[in-house]
C-alpha positions as CSV (number, residue, x, y, z in Angstrom):
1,X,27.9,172.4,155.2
2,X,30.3,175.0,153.4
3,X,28.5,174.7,150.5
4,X,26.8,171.7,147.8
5,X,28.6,169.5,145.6
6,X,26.9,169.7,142.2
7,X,29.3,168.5,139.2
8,X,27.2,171.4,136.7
9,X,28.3,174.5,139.0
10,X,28.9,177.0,137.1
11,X,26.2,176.4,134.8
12,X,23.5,180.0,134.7
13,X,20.7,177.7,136.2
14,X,21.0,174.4,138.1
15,X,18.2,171.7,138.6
16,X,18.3,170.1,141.9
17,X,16.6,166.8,142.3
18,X,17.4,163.6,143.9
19,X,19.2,163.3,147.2
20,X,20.9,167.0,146.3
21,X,17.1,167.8,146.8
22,X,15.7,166.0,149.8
23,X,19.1,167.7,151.6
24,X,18.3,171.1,150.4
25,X,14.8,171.6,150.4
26,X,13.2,168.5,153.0
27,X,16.3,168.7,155.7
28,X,17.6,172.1,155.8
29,X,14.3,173.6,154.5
30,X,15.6,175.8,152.3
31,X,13.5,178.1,150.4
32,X,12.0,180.3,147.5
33,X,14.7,183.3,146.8
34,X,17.3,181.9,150.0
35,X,21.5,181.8,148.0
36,X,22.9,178.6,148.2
37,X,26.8,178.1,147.8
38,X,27.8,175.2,145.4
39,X,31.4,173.9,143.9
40,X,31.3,171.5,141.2
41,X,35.5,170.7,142.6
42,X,36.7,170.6,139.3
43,X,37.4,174.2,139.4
44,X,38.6,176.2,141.8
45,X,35.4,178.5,141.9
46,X,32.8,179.1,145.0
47,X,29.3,179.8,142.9
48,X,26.5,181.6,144.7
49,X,22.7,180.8,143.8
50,X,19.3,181.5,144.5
51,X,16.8,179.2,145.0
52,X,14.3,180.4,141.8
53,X,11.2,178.1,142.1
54,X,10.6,174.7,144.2
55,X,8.3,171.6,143.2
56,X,7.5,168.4,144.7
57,X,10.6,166.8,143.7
58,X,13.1,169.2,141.9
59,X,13.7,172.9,142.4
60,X,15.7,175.3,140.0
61,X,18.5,178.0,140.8
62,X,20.1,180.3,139.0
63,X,23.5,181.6,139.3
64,X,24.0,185.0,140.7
65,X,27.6,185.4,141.5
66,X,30.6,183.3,141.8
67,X,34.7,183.7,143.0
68,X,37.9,181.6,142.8
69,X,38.5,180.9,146.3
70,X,41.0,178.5,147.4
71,X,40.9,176.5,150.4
72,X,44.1,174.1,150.7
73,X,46.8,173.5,152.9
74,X,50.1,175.1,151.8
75,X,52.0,172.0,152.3
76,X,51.3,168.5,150.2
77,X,51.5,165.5,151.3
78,X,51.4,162.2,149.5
79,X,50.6,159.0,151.2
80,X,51.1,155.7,149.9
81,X,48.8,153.2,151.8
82,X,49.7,149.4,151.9
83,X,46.5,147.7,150.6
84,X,44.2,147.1,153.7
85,X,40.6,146.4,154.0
86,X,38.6,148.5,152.0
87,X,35.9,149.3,155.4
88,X,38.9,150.4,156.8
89,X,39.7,153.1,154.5
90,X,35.9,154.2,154.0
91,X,36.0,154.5,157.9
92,X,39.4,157.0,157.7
93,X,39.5,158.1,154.4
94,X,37.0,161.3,155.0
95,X,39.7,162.2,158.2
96,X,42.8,162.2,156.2
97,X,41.2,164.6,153.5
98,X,39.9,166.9,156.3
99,X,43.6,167.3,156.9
100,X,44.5,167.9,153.6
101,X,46.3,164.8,152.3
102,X,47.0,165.6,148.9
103,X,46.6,162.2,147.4
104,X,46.5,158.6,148.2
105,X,48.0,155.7,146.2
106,X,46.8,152.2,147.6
107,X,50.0,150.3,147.1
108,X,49.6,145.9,147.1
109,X,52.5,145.0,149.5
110,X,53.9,141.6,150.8
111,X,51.3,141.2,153.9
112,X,48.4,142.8,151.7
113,X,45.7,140.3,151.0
114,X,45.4,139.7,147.7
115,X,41.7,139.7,147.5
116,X,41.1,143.7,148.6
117,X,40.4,146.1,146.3
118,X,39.5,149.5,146.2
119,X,36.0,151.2,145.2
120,X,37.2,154.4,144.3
121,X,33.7,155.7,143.1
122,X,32.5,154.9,146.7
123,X,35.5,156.7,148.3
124,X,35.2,159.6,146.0
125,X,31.0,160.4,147.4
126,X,32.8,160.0,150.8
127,X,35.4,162.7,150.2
128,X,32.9,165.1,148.4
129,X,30.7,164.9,151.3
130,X,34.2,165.8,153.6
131,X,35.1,168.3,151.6
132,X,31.2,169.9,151.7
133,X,31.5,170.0,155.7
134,X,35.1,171.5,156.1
135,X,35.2,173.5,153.1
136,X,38.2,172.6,151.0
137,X,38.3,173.4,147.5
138,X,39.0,169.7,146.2
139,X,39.1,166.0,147.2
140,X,42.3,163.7,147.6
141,X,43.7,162.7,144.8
142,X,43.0,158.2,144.3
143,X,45.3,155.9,142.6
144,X,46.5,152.6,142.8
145,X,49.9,150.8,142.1
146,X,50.3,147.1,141.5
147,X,53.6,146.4,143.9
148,X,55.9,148.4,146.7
149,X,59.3,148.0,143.8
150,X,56.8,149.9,141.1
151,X,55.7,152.8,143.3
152,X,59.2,153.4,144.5
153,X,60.5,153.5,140.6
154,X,58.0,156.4,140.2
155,X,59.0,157.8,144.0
156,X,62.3,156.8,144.9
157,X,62.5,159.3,147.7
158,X,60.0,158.0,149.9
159,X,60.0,157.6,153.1
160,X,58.3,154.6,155.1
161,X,56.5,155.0,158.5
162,X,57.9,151.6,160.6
163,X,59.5,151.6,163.7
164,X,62.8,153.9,164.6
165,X,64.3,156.5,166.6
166,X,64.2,158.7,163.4
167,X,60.6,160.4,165.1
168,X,58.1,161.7,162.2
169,X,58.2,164.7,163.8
170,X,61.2,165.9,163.2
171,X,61.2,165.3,159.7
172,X,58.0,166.7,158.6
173,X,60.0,169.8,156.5
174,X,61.2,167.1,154.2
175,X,58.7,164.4,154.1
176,X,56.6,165.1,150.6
177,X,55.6,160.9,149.9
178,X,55.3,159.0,153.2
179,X,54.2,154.7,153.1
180,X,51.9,153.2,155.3
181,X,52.2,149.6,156.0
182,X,49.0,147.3,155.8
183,X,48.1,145.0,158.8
184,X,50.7,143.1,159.7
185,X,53.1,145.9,158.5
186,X,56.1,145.1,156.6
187,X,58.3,142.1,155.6
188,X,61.8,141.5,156.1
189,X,62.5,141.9,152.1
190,X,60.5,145.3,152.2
191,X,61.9,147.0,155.0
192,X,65.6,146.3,153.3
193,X,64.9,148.2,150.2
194,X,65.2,151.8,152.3
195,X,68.1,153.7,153.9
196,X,67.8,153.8,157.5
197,X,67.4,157.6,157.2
198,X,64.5,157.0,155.0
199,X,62.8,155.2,157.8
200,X,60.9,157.5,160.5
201,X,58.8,156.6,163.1
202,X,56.9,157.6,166.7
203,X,58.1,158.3,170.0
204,X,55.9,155.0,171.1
205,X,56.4,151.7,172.3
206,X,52.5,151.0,170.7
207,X,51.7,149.2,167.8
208,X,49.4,151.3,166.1
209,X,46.8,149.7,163.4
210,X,46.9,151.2,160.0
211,X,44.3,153.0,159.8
212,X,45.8,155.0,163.2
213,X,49.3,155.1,161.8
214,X,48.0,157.1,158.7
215,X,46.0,159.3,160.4
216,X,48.6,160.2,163.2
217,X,51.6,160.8,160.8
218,X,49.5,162.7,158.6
219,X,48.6,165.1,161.2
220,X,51.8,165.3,162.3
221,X,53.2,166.2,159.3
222,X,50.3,168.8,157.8
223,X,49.1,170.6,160.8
């Protein structure tokens, strides 16, 4: 781990209890007087503790140095993922923030089913603990958006992963918002409300599940 998430970083002491705890002090056996590295990822800041004193259930530290230190990719990248279910995302989402995906907005589309929704607080544990083991200074960004004609008011240029000989890429210097499709991918209706050179794709004859698509095009495009 690069260092612990703690939401009160920042604060001169810090009690740790709870699973923070059994992490710390039962499975990596830290002890009395060792520095421990924690972000609270609302700032920017890397804080630096010691470990002061250490019960039976809670243990205290107190702050002994801290930096603004930025870990980020240079480039963003906005996905907008065509609702799919939600195991499926808990199962990628901790890749696509390894690569840096700058934020996700979980868009309901025509072959979406109607019944999936989102747990964002669930994702969000999932992303801290990413961003803990590969060091970046933040988490992806969540929303969601009720319909494809909505999200494309608020980002008209878009671009939409589906298949063509437009190849991702090639395109990656001007790709900023990039839509997934769901299972099933897209309808007729959908696919018609882009501009051909809007539409990118791979150099495949496979059809890739969502979950593959995202994670593909999004390494692709940020590293």
């Amino acid at each position: 781990m690069q260092f612990t998430f703690h939401e009160e970083s920042g604060s001169q002491f810090l009690e740790i209890d709870g699973d923070i705890y059994k992490y710390l002090f039962k499975a990596r056996r830290h002890k009395v007087n060792e520095n421990i590295y924690f972000r609270n990822l609302k700032d920017k800041i890397l804080y630096l503790y010691k470990v002061n004193t250490i019960d039976r259930r809670r243990a205290i530290c107190e702050l002994i140095s801290s930096e603004e230190k930025i870990i980020e990719n240079s480039r963003k990248l906005h996905l907008a993922w065509c609702m799919v279910d939600p195991k499926t995302v808990e199962k990628s989402i901790a890749s696509l923030n390894e690569l840096g995906v700058d934020k996700i907005t979980f868009v309901h589309c025509d072959y979406s089913q109607k019944n999936f929704k989102q747990n964002f607080e669930k994702l969000e544990k999932i992303l801290i603990n990413s961003s803990s083991q590969c060091g970046r200074s933040s988490i992806v960004k969540l929303d969601n958006c009720s319909s494809l004609d909505e999200f494309l008011e608020i980002y008209p240029n878009s671009f939409i992963l589906d298949f063509s000989t437009k190849n991702v890429s090639e395109n990656t210097n001007v790709i900023e918002t990039l839509i997934i499709g769901c299972e099933g991918g897209f309808s007729s209706e959908e696919r018609e409300k882009f501009e051909k050179e809007k539409i990118v794709g791979f150099d495949s004859k496979l059809i890739l599940r969502s979950e593959t698509a995202i994670i593909s095009a999004s390494s692709k495009i940020l590293i």
